[in-house]
C-alpha positions in Angstrom: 0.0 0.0 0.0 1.3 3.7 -0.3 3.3 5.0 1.9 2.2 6.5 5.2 4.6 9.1 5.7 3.8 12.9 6.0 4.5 14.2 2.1 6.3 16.8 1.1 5.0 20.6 0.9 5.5 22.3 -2.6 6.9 26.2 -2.7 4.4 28.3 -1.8 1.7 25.8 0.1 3.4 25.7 3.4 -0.3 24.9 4.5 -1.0 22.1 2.9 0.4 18.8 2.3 1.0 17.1 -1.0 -2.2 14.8 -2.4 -1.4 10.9 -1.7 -0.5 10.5 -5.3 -1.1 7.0 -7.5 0.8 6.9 -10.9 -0.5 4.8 -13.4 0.8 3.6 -16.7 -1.1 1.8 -19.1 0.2 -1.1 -22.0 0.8 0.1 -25.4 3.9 -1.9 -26.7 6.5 0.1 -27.8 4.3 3.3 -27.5 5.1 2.5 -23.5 8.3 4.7 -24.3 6.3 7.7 -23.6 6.2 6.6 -19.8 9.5 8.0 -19.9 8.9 11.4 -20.7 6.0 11.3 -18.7 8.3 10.2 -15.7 10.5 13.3 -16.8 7.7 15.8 -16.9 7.4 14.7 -13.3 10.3 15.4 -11.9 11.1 18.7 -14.3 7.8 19.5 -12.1 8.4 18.5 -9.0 5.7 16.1 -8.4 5.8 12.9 -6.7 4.5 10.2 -6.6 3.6 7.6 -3.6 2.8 4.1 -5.7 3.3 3.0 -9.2 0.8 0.8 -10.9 1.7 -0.9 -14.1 0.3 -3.0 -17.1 2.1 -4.5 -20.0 5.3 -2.1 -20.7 3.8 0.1 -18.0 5.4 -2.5 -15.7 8.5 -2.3 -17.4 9.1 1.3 -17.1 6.8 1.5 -13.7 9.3 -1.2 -12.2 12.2 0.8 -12.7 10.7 3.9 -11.6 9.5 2.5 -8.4 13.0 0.6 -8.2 14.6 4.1 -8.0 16.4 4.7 -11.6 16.0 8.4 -12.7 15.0 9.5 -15.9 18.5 9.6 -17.3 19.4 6.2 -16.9 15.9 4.8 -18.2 16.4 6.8 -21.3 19.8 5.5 -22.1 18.5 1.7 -21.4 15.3 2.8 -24.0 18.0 4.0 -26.7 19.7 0.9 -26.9 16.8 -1.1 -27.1 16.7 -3.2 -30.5 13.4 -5.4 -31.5 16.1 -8.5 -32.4 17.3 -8.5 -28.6 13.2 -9.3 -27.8 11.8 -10.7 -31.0 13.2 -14.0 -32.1 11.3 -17.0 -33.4 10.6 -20.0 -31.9 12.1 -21.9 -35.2 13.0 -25.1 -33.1 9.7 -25.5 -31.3 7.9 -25.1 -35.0 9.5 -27.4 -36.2 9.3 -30.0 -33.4 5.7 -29.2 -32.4 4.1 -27.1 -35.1 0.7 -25.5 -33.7 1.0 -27.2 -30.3 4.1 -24.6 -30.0 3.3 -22.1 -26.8 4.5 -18.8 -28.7 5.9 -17.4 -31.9 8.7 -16.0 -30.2 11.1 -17.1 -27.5 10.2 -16.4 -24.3 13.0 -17.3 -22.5 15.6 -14.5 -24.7 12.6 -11.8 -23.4 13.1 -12.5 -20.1 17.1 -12.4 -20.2 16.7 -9.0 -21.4 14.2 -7.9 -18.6 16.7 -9.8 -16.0 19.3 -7.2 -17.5 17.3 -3.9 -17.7 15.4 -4.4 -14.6 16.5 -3.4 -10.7 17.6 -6.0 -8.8 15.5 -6.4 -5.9 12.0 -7.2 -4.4 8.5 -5.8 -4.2 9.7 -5.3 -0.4 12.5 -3.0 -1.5 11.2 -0.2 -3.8 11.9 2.8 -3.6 7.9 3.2 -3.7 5.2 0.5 -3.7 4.6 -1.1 -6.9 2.2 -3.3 -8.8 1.5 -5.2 -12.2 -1.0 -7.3 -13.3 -1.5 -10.3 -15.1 -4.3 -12.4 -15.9 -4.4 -15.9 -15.1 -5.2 -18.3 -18.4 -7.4 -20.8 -16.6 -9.9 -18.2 -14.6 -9.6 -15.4 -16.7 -9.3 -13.5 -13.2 -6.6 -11.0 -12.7 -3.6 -10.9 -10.2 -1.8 -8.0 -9.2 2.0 -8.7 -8.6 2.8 -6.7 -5.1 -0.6 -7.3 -3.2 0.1 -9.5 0.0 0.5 -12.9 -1.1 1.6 -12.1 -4.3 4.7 -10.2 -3.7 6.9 -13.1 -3.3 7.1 -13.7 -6.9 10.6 -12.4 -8.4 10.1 -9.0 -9.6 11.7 -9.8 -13.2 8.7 -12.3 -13.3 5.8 -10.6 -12.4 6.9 -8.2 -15.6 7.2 -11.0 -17.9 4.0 -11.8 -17.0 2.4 -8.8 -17.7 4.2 -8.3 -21.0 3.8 -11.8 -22.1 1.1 -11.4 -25.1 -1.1 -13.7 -26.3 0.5 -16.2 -29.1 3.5 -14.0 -28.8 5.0 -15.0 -25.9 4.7 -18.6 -23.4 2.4 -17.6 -20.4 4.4 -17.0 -17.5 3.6 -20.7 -15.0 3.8 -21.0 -11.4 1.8 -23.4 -9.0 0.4 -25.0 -12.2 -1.2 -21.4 -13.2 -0.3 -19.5 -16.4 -0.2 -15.8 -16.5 -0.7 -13.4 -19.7 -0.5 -9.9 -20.4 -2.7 -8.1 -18.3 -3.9 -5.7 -21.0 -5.8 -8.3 -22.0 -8.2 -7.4 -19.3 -7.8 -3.9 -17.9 -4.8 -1.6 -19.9 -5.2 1.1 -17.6 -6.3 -0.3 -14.2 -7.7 2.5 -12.3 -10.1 0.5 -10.6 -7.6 -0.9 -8.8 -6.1 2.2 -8.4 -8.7 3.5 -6.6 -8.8 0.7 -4.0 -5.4 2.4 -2.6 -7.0 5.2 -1.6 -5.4 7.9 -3.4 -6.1 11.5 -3.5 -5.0 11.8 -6.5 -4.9 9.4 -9.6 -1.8 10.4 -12.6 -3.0 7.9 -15.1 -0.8 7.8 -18.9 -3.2 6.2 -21.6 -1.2 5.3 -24.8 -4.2 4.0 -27.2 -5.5 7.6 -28.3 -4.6 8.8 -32.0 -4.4 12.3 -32.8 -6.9 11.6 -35.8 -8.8 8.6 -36.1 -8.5 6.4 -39.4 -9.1 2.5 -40.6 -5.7 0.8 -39.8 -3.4 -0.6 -42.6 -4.8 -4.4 -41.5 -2.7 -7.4 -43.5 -4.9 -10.6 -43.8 -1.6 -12.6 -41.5 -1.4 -15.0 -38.6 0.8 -12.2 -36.2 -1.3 -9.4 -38.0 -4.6 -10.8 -36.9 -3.5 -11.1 -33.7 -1.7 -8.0 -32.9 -5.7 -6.6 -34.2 -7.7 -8.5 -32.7 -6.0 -7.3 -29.4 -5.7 -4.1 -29.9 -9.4 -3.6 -30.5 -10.3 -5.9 -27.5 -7.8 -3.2 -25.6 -9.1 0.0 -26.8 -12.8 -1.4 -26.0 -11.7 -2.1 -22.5 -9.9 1.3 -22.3 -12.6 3.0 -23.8 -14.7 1.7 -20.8 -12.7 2.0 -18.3 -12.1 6.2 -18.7 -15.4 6.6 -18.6 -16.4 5.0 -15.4 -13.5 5.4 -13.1 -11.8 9.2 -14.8 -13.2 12.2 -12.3 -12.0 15.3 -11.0 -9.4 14.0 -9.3 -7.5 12.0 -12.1 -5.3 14.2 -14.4 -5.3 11.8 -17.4 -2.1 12.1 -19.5 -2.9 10.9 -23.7 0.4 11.3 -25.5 -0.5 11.1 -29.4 1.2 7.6 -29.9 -2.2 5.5 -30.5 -1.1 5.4 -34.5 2.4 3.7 -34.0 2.3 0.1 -34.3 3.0 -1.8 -30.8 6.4 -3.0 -31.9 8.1 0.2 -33.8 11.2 0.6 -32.3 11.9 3.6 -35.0 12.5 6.9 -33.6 12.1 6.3 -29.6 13.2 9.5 -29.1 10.2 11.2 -30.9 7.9 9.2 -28.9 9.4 10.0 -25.4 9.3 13.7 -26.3 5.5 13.3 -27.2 5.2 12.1 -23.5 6.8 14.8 -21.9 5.0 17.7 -23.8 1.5 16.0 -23.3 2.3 15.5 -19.4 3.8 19.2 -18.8 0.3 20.3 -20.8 -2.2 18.3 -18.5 -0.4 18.0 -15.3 0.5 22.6 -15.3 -3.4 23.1 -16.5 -5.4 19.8 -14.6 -7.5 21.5 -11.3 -6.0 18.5 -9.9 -2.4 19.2 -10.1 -1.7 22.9 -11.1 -1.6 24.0 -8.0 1.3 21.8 -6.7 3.3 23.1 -9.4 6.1 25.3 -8.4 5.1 28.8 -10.3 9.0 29.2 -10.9 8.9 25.9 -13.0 6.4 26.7 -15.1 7.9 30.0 -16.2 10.7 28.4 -17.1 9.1 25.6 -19.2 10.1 25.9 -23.0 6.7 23.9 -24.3 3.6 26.5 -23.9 1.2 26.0 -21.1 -2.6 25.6 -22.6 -5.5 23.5 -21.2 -7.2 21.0 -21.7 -9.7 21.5 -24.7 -12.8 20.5 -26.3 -13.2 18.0 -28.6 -15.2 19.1 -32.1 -17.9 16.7 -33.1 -18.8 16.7 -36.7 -21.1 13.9 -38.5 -21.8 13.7 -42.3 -25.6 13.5 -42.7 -25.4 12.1 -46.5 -23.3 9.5 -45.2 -25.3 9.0 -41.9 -28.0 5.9 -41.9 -29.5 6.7 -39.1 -28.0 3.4 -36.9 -27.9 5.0 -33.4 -24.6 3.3 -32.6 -22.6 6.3 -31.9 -25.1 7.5 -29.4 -25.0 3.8 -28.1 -21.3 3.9 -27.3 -20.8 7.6 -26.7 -20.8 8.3 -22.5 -21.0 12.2 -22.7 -24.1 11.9 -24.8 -22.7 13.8 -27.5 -25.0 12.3 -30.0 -28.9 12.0 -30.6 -30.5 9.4 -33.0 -34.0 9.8 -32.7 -35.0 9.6 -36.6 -33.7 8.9 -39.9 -30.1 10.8 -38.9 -28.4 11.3 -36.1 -27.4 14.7 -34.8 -24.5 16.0 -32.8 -26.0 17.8 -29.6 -22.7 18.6 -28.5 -20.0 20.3 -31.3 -17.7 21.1 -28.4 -17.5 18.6 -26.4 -15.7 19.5 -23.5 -16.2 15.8 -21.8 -15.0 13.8 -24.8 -12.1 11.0 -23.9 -10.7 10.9 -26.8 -11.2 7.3 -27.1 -12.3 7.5 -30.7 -15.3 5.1 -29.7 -18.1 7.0 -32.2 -15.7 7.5 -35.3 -14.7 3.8 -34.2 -18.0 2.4 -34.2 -19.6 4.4 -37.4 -20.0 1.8 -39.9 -20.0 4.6 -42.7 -17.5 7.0 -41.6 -19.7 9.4 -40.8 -18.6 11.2 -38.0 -15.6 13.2 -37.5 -13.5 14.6 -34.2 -11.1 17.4 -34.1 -9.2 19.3 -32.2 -7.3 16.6 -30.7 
């Protein structure tokens, strides 16, 4: 659980003590880099943080945060990062057990490489409480690496676990159990966050797109995959921000949602996009401006603006008049009550950018800007 010490007092609230904080970084593949400039907006800042909840490469990047690297020394590890040090297939076991092989790639070379990137030490021994999840292949129930009675497990483990993807890599066993990726069920677990008790919820979602269009989908084994989890994942995420996002979550959305999971291109681009969208949210959020030293922010080089409506636009010659986008729109931006919908909100101010309307509109009908 967080820790119960007194928190630090930012310049200039000597009367008030910092919000128990919960940082939360959701899966995303290689779009997980952005957790690092997200960590770096933080501590440019000067906000901290009292637990560290991870999914997929969330717990990659959370476990070393909570393990007590800084920012410099994760970036370095991400730059030498190289997809043939992870991805390498599982020729032997194709050839020896063809379809009855566990994973298309090796998951014992993925491992080796967490064992070298990751601190070495115990759940016990962080510098701040931390957590992953996992879900367990025979209940479809989820586990959380850290909770009592499930912080024995070596740490290097419990993130293999929740990175190990479906078909991609072997389920991680113990006790005669097998654990997958836990983005599978919940890729940004704020529910769980919330059973920590925090004041104050910094959650990093990487699945939003700055525009939303039909991806480049390849009728292939690994293709159909990669798809089929990615929309099960933004689904779940989709649902997710709209029941457990309030006032007191500052929800961080670097533009990364069009990179594929496993681009290892330009690393440095996507850490950048992490640290402009955090400074953005986390100096304007009603949550967290105000524990912002004013001195920081004046000397930030990326302008300060908040957070803005989304505009809602739908195509009335291509509309038919479905309903589904006022079916899976939350904020009730949308009203189908005869042969067309309409938009009732243009600005929509409570939009999560999930893309679930222009996602759902069988005829492309709707558009969202300002994203």
């Amino acid at each position: 659980m967080p820790n119960e010490r007194e928190p630090s007092r930012p310049h200039g609230l000597a009367n008030h003590r910092r919000p128990r904080t919960v940082l939360v970084l959701g899966g995303g593949g290689m779009r997980g880099m952005a957790h690092v400039g997200v960590l770096r907006a933080l501590e440019t800042l000067g906000i901290e943080y009292d637990a560290v909840i991870g999914t997929s490469i969330g717990s990659l990047v959370g476990a070393m945060a909570a393990g007590g690297y800084d920012v410099a020394r994760m970036e370095e590890i991400i730059r030498g990062v190289h997809r043939e040090d992870y991805f390498r297939l599982n020729v032997i076991k194709f050839l020896l057990k063809g379809i009855r092989a566990p994973s298309m790639y090796r998951g014992d070379l993925f491992r080796e490489r967490l064992k070298e990137i990751l601190p070495d030490t115990g759940f016990g021994r962080m510098r701040v409480p931390f957590y992953c999840n996992a879900v367990r292949l025979e209940t479809g129930g989820s586990v959380f690496w850290g909770l009592p009675g499930f912080d024995t497990i070596p740490l290097v483990d419990a993130v293999y676990s929740s990175c190990a993807l479906p078909g991609i890599f072997e389920p991680y066993e113990q006790g005669g159990a097998h654990y997958m990726d836990g983005g599978i069920v919940d890729a940004v677990p704020l529910r769980f966050a919330k059973t920590l008790r925090p004041e104050l919820v910094i959650a990093v979602d990487l699945s939003v797109k700055a525009t939303y269009k039909t991806p480049n989908y390849k009728s292939r084994v690994a293709s159909t995959m990669f798809r089929a989890f990615e929309i099960a994942e933004e689904v779940i995420v989709e649902q997710s921000l709209h029941m457990h996002v309030d006032y007191n979550t500052a929800l961080i959305q670097p533009k990364v949602g069009h990179l594929a999971r496993f681009d290892f291109e330009d690393v440095a681009d996507i850490v950048e996009r992490g640290y402009d969208e955090a400074i953005r949210v986390l100096t304007s959020h009603a949550a967290t401006r105000d524990w912002v030293q004013p001195r920081v922010v004046e000397g930030l080089a990326c302008p300060v603006t908040p957070r803005d409506f989304v505009s809602v636009r739908l195509d009335p010659e291509a509309c038919i008049g479905c309903g589904m986008c006022e079916a899976v729109c939350e904020t009730e931006a949308f009203a189908a009550r005869g042969e067309k919908a309409t938009v009732r909100k243009l600005s929509n101010y409570e939009c999560t950018r999930d893309h679930a309307c222009a996602r759902n509109c069988p005829t492309g009908a709707i558009r969202l800007g300002n994203l």
